[in-house]
C-alpha positions in Angstrom: 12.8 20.2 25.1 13.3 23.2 22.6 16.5 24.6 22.7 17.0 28.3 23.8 19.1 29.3 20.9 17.0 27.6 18.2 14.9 30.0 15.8 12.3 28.5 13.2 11.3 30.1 10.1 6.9 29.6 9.2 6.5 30.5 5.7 3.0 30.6 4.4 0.8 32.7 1.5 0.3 36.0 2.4 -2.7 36.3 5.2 -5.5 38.2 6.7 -5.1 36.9 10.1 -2.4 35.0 11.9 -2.8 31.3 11.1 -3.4 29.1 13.9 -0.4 27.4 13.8 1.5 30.6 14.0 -0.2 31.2 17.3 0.5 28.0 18.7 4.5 28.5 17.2 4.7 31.7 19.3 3.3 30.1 22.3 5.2 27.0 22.1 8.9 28.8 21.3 8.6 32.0 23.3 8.6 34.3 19.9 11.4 32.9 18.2 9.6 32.3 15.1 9.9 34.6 11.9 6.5 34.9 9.6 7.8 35.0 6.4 5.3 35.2 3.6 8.5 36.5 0.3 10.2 33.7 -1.7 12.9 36.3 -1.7 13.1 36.7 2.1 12.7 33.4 2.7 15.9 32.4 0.2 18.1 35.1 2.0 17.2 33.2 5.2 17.8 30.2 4.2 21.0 31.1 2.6 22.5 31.7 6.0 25.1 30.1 8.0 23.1 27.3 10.1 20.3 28.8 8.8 17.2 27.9 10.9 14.4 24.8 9.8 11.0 26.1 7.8 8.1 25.0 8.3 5.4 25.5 5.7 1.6 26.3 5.9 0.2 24.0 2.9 -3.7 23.7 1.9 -5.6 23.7 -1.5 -4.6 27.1 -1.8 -1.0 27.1 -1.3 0.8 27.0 -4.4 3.4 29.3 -2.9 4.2 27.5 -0.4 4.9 24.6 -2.7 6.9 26.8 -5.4 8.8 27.8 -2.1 9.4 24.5 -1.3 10.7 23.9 -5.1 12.9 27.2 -4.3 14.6 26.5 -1.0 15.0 22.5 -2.3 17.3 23.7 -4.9 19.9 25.6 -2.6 22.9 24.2 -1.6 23.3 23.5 2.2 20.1 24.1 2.1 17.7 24.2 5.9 15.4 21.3 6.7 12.0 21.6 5.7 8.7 20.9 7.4 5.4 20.8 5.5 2.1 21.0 7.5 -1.4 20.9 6.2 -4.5 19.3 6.4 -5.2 15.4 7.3 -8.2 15.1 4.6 -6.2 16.1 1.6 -3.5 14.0 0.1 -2.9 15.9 -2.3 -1.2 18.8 0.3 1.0 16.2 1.2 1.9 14.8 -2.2 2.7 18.6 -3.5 4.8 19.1 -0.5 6.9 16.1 -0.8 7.3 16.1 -4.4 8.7 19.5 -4.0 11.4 18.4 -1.9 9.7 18.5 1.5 11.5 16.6 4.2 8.6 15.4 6.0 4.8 16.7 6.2 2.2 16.6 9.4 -1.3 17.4 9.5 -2.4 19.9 11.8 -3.3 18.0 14.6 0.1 16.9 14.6 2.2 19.6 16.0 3.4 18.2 19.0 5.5 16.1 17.1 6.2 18.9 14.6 7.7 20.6 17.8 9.5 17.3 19.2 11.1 17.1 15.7 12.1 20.8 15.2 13.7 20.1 18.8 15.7 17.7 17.7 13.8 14.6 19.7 13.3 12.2 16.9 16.1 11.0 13.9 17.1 13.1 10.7 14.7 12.9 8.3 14.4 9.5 6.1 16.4 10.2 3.0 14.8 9.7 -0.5 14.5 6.2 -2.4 17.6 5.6 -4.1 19.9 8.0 -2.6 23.3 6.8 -2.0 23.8 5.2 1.3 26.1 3.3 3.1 24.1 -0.2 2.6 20.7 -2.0 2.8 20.1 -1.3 6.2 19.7 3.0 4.8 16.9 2.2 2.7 13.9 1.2 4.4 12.0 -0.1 1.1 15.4 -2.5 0.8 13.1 -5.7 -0.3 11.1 -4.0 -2.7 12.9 -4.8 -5.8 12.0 -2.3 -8.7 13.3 0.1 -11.4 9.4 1.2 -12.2 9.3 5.0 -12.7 5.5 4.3 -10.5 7.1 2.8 -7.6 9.7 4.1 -7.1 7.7 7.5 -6.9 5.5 5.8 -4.5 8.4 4.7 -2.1 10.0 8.4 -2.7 6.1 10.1 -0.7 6.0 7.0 1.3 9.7 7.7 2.9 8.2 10.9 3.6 5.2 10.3 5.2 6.2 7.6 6.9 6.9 9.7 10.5 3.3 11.4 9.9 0.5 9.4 12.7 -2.0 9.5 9.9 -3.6 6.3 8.7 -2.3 5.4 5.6 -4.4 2.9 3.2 -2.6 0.7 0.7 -4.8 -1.0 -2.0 -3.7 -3.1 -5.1 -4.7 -6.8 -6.5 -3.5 -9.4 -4.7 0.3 -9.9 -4.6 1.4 -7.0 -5.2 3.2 -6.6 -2.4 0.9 -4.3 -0.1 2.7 -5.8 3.4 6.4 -5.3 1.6 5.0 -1.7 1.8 3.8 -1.9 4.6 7.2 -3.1 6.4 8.9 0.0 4.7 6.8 2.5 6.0 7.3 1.2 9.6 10.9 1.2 8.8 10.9 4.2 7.6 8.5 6.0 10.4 11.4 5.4 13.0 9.0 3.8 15.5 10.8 1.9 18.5 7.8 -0.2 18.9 7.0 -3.5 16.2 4.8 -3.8 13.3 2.1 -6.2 14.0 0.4 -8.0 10.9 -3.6 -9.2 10.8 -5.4 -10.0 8.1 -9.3 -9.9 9.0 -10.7 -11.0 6.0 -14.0 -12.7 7.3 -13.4 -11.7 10.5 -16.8 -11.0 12.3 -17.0 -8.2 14.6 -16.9 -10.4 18.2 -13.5 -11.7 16.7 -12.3 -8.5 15.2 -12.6 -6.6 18.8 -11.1 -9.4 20.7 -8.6 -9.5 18.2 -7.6 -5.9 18.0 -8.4 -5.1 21.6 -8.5 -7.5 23.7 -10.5 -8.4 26.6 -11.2 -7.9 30.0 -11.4 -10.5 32.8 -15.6 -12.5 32.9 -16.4 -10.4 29.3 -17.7 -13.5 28.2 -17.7 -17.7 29.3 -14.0 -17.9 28.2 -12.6 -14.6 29.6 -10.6 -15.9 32.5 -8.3 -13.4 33.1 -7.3 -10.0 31.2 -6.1 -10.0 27.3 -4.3 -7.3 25.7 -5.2 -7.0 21.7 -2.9 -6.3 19.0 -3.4 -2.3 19.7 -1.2 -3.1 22.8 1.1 -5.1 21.4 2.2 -2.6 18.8 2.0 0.4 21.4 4.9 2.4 20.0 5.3 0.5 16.6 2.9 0.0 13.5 -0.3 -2.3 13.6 -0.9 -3.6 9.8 -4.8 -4.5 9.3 -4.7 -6.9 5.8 -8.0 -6.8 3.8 -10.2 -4.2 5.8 -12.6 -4.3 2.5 -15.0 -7.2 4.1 -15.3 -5.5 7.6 -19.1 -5.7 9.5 -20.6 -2.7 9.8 -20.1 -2.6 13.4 -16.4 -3.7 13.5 -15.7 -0.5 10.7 -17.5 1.9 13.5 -15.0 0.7 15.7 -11.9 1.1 13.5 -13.4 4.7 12.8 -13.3 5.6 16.5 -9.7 4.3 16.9 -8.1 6.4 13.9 -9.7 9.8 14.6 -9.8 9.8 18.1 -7.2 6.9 19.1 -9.4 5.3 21.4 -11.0 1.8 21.5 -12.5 -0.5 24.2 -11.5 -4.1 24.9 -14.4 -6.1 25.3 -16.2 -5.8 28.7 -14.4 -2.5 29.3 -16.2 0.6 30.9 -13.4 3.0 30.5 -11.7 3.7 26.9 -7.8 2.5 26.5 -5.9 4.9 24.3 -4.0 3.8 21.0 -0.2 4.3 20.7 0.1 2.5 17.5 0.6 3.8 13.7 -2.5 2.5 11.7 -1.4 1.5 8.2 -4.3 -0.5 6.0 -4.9 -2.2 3.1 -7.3 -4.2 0.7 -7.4 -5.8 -2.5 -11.3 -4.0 -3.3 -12.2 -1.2 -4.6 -13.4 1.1 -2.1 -15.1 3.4 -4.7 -17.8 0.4 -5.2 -18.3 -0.7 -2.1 -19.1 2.9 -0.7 -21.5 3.6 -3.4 -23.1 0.0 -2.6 -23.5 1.1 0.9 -20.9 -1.5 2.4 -18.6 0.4 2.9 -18.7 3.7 5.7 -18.3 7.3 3.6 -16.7 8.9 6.6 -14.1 6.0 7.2 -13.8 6.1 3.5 -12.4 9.7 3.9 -10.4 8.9 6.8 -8.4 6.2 5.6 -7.7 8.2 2.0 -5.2 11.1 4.0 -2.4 8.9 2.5 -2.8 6.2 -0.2 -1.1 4.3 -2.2 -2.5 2.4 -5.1 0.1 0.1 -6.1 -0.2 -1.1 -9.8 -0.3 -4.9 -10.7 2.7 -6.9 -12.4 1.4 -6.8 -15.7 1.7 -2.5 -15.2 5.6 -3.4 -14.8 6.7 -5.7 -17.4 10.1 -4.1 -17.0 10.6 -5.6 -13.4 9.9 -9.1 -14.2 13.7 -9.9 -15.4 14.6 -8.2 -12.3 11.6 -9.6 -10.0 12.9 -13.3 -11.5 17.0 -13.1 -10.8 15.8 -11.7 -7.6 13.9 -14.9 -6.7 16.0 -17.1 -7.9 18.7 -16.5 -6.1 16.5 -16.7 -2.9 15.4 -19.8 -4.2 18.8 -21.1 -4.5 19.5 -19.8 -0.9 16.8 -22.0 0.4 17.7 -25.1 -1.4 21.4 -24.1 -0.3 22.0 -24.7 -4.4 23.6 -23.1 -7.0 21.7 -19.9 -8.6 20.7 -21.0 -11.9 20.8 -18.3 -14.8 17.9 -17.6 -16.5 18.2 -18.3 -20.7 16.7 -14.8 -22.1 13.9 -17.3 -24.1 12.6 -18.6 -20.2 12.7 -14.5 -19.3 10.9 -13.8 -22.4 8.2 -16.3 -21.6 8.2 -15.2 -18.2 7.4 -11.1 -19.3 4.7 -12.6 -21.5 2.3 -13.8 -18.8 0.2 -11.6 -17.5 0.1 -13.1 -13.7 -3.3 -12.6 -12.0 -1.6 -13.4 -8.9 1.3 -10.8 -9.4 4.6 -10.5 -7.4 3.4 -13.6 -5.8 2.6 -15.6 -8.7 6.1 -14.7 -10.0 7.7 -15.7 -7.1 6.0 -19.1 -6.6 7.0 -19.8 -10.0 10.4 -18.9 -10.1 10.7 -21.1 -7.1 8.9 -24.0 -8.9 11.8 -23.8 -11.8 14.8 -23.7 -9.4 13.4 -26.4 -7.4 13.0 -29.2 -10.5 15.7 -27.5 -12.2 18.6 -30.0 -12.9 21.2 -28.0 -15.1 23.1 -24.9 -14.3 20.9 -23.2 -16.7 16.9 -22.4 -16.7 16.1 -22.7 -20.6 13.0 -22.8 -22.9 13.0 -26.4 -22.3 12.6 -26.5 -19.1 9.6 -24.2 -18.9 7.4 -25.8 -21.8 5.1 -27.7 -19.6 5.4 -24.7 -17.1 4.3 -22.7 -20.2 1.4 -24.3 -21.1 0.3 -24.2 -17.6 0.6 -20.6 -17.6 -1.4 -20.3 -20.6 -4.0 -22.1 -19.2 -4.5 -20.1 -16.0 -4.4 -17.2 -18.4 -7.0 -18.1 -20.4 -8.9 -19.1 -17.3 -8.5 -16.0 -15.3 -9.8 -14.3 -18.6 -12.7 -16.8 -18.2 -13.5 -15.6 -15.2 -13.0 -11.5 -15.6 -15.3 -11.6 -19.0 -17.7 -8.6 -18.9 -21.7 -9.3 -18.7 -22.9 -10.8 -22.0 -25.3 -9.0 -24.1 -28.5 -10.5 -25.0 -30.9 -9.5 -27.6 -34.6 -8.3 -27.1 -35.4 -12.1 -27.5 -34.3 -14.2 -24.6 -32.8 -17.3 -25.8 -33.5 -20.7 -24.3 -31.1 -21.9 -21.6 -30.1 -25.2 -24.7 -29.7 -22.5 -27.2 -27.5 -20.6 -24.5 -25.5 -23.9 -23.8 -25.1 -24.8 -27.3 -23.6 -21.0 -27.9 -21.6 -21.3 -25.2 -20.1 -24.6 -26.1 -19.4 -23.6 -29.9 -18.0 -20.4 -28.6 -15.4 -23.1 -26.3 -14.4 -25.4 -29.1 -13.8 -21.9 -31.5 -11.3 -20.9 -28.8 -9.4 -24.0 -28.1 -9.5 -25.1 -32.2 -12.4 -27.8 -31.2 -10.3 -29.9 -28.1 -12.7 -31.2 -26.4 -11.2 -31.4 -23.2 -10.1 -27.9 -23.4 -13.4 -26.2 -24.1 -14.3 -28.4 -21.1 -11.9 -26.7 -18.7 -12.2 -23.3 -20.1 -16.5 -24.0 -19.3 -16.0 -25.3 -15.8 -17.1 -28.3 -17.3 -16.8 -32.7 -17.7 -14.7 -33.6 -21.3 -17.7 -36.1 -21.1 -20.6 -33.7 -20.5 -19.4 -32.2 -23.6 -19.4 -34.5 -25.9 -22.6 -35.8 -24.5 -24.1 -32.8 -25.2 -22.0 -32.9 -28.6 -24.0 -36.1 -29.6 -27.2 -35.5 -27.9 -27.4 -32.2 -30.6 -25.9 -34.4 -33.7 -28.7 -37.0 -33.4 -31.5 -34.4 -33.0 -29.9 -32.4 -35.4 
């Protein structure tokens, strides 16, 4: 309920015509809201005792209300501040928090702009790596970093985190897009739990059962009523891993849920309406598969209001040491052993790599050392073989993300080809045999068939 006493304070750029917003304001809080379109007006305000929250009009046009923002986060004592703007720009958003916003909404989000200026929901989430009284105060706790880029990431994703926009989360694989993902429901201060599904493969009869559930004789095996995953995370956050690979069918579905929040479970007549936060993520780029036609434009655009690219491991060499003493001593707490330290020539090695799988390559690692480790003390020693192993997936994953060879106007025969190919292995590996054969998918015998097959025509 709004609070008789309470006043509000909407700053936007100077206007023809009231702003919507400003309308629904004076409808919703009987006139106690001041238009204020001055950075000098608005600073006097918000110098005073208790002075009242502002909310700010943001769009594409709106650099005053983000220098304003910049302004008022400056002050001392300063009021709370409320960004609103629209849910197909991220940018709006990303200005507004970067300025020093305390939270942002998009447009058709004002009842709960109104339910927070009323004081219904907790304080705003307080920026990554403020000061707090533990763990439990910062909601991206088990996302270990000191990278300048994640951090800033976690800093808009605190902030966004109460909006009911979709958010999308993409990066390689392992670099921790659920860790993210268990922040922001954290950080949204959602009552309800975050429900994880990855629906890689996942064809569309699957996918709606899944995520909606079914009614009673939908189909042979529907013997009574299932809630989907929608219901389960009424209230909370419903996670949807690997969205890239989704039928066409099964992304109309998701499109419906997120603009509208409806969705029918399977044999259904009547639509059920969503209560859950929508947070989504893939290891593809999007850009590709839209252009191919794979991928929906519109859903495209819809899932982009908030996004978070997070960079692979080889991005943030300077985590690695951190990443590492971080997983060893989980390691250790598993084995219910001693930490081992890490000698700086084993974290050396360790920086070196560039880890295709990422975070999750590091970690599997780390947990491979502590587990055969026998002395108090990782060294280079210990990670020679470990080392070479490394190298070798390196030089395979390299193998495998080599761009499209170049052929001349002549085609060459598929021998010639092989023979290329196969001088072009033994030059790499400084002619082992066996070597070339790995890095060629091949047999250490089929090579050196093919080795003497050539010296005896040759």
């Amino acid at each position: 309920m709004d609070r008789a006493d309470d006043r509000y304070i909407l700053f936007s750029r100077p206007l023809e015509s009231p702003p919507d917003l400003l309308v629904a304001f004076a409808k919703r809080v009987a006139g106690r809201v001041d238009h204020v379109t001055g950075v000098d007006r608005l600073v006097r305000c918000a110098r005073l005792p208790d002075a009242q929250p502002i909310v700010f009009l943001v769009d594409d046009e709106s650099e005053a209300s983000v220098s304003a923002i910049t302004t008022i986060a400056s002050l001392p004592d300063r009021p709370r501040m409320l960004a609103v703007g629209p849910a197909t720009d991220v940018g709006c958003a990303i200005r507004a928090i970067q300025a020093g916003a305390d939270a942002y909404y998009t447009e058709d989000e004002t009842d709960r702009l109104f339910a927070d200026l009323a004081g219904d929901r907790v304080a705003p989430t307080a920026p990554v790596g403020d000061d707090g009284d533990g763990v439990a105060d910062d909601p991206f706790f088990d996302f270990v970093t000191q990278d300048a880029e994640i951090r800033r990431i976690l800093e808009v994703g605190a902030r966004v985190a109460r909006s009911s926009a979709p958010i999308l989360i993409t990066g390689e694989t392992g670099t921790g897009k659920e860790v993210l993902a268990r922040g922001l429901h954290r950080a949204s201060g959602r009552r309800g739990e975050l429900v994880t599904e990855n629906v890689a493969g996942v064809d569309d009869q699957l996918f709606s059962d899944t995520l909606f559930g079914h009614r009673r004789g939908s189909f042979t095996d529907a013997a009574t009523n299932r809630a989907g995953l929608i219901e389960r995370a009424r209230g909370g956050t419903l996670f949807l891993d690997e969205i890239g690979d989704l039928s066409p069918a099964s992304q109309v579905k998701l499109l419906r849920l997120i603009e509208d929040g409806t969705y029918y479970p399977i044999g259904a007549d009547v639509p059920s309406v969503s209560r859950a936060r929508i947070i989504l993520a893939t290891n593809q780029s999007f850009v590709d598969r839209v252009r191919s036609g794979a991928f929906r434009p519109d859903l495209f655009f819809r899932l982009t209001t908030f996004h978070f690219q997070l960079p692979p491991l080889r991005a943030r060499r300077g985590d690695i040491p951190l990443l590492a003493e971080h997983f060893v001593r989980l390691a250790a707490g598993e084995l219910c052993v001693e930490p081992p330290t890490l000698s700086p020539l084993t974290i050396g090695m360790l920086c070196d790599y560039d880890y295709p799988g990422n975070v999750r390559e590091l970690s599997s690692l780390v947990t491979t050392l502590v587990s055969y480790g026998r002395d108090p003390r990782i060294d280079g020693g210990d990670v020679e073989q470990l080392a070479a192993s490394l190298l070798q997936r390196n030089l395979d994953a390299g193998a495998r993300s080599t761009p499209p060879v170049s052929f001349p106007p002549v085609l060459p025969s598929i021998d010639d080809l092989t023979d290329q190919l196969i001088d072009e292995a033994l030059r790499r590996t400084d002619r082992n045999q066996s070597a070339a054969a790995r890095l060629l998918g091949l047999s250490a015998s089929a090579i050196s068939k093919r080795l003497r097959r050539r010296g005896a025509a040759g």
